[in-house]
C-alpha positions as CSV (number, residue, x, y, z in Angstrom):
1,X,40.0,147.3,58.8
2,X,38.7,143.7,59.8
3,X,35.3,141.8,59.1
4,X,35.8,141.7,63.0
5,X,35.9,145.7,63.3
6,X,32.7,146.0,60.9
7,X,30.2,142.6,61.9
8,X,27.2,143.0,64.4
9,X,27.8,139.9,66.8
10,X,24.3,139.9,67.3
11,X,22.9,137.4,65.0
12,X,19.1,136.9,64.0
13,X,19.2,132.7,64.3
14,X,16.2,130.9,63.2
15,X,15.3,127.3,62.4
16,X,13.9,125.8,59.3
17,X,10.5,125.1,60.1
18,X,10.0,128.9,60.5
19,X,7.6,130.3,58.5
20,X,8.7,133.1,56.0
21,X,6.0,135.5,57.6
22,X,8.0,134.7,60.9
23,X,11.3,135.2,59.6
24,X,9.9,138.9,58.0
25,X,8.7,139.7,61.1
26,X,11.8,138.8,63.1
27,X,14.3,140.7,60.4
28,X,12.0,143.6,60.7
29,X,11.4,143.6,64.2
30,X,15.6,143.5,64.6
31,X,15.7,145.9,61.7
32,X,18.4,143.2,59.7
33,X,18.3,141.9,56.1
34,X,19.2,138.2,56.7
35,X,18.6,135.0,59.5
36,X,21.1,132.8,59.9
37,X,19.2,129.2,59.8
38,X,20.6,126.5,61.8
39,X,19.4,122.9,61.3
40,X,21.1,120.5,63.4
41,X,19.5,117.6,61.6
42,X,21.1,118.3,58.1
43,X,23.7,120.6,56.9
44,X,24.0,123.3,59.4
45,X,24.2,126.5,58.9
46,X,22.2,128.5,56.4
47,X,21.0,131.9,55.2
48,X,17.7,133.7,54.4
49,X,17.9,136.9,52.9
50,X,15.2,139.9,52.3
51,X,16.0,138.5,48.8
52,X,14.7,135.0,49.2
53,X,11.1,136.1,50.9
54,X,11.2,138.4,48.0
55,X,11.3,135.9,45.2
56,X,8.6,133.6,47.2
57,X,6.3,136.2,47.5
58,X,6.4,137.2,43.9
59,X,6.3,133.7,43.0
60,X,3.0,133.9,44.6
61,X,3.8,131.5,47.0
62,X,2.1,132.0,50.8
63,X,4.4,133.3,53.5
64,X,2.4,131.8,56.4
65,X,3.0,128.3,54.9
66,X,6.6,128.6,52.9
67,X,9.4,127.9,55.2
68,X,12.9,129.1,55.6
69,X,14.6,125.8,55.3
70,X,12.7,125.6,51.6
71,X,14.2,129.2,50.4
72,X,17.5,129.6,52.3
73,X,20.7,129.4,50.9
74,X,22.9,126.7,51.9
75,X,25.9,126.9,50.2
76,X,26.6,129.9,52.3
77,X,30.3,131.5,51.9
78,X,31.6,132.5,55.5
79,X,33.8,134.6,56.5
80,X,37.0,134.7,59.0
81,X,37.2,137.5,61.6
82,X,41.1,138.5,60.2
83,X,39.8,138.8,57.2
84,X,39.9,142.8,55.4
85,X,37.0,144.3,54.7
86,X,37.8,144.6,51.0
87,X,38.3,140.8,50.9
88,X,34.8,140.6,52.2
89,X,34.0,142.9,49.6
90,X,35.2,141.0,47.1
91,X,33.3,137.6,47.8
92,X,29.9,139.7,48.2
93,X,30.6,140.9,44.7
94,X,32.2,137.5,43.5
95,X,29.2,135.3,44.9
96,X,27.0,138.4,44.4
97,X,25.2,138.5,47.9
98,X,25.4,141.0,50.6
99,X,25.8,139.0,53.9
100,X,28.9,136.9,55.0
101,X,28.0,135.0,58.1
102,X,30.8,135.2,60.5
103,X,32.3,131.9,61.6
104,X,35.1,131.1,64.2
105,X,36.4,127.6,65.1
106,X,32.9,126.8,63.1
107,X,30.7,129.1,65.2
108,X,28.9,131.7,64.2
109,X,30.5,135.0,65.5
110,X,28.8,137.2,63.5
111,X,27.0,138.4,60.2
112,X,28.7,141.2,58.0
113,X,26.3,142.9,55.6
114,X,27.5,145.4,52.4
115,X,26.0,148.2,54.6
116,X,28.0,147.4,57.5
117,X,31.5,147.3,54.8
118,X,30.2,150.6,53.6
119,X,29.8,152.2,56.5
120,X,32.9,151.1,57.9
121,X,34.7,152.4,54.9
122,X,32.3,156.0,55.4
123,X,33.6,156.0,58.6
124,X,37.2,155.9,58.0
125,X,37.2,158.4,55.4
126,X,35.3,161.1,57.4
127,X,37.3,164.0,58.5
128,X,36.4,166.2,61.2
């Protein structure tokens, strides 16, 4: 199976200046674990996870005046739509993460989470 079977092509796309209480709200409103953060003034494309908000929240840090483009990750692995689902695998577990963003011709297609890999491999190994 490919990253192309298993991605949502809906993508949750924020900006920087978000705040991380805006981003929460927006992953938990769309029920996803990450936001693809675009800045078009620096480096592109970025990621902020349920992870990162984490970490700044425990940090004690305030969510209403922390932004994304201060906790995302930017050196964000992507992933090709022909690629297997265990290769995905393997990157989440080599860069230890658990979303690929998507990219074709250097667009975002889609976002691929370990839950969408696992239930892709669920799926194929249910028998009826």
């Amino acid at each position: 199976m490919r990253v192309s079977e298993g991605m949502s092509p809906l993508v949750l796309m924020i900006g920087p200046g978000h705040t991380l209480r805006q981003a929460a709200r927006l992953m938990a409103a769309r029920r996803v674990g990450a936001a693809v953060v675009h800045d078009a003034d620096s480096e592109g494309y970025g990621i902020l996870t349920e992870r990162d908000i984490l970490r700044s929240v425990a940090a004690g840090q305030d969510p209403d005046v922390e932004v994304a483009g201060e906790h995302l990750t930017r050196d964000v692995v992507f992933a090709d739509p022909a690629w297997s689902l265990d290769e995905a695998a393997a990157a989440m577990l080599r860069g230890d993460f658990r979303h690929l963003v998507v990219t074709t011709g250097g667009d975002v297609a889609g976002i691929l989470s370990m839950r969408d890999v696992v239930r892709c491999w669920s799926d194929q190994h249910v028998t009826v």
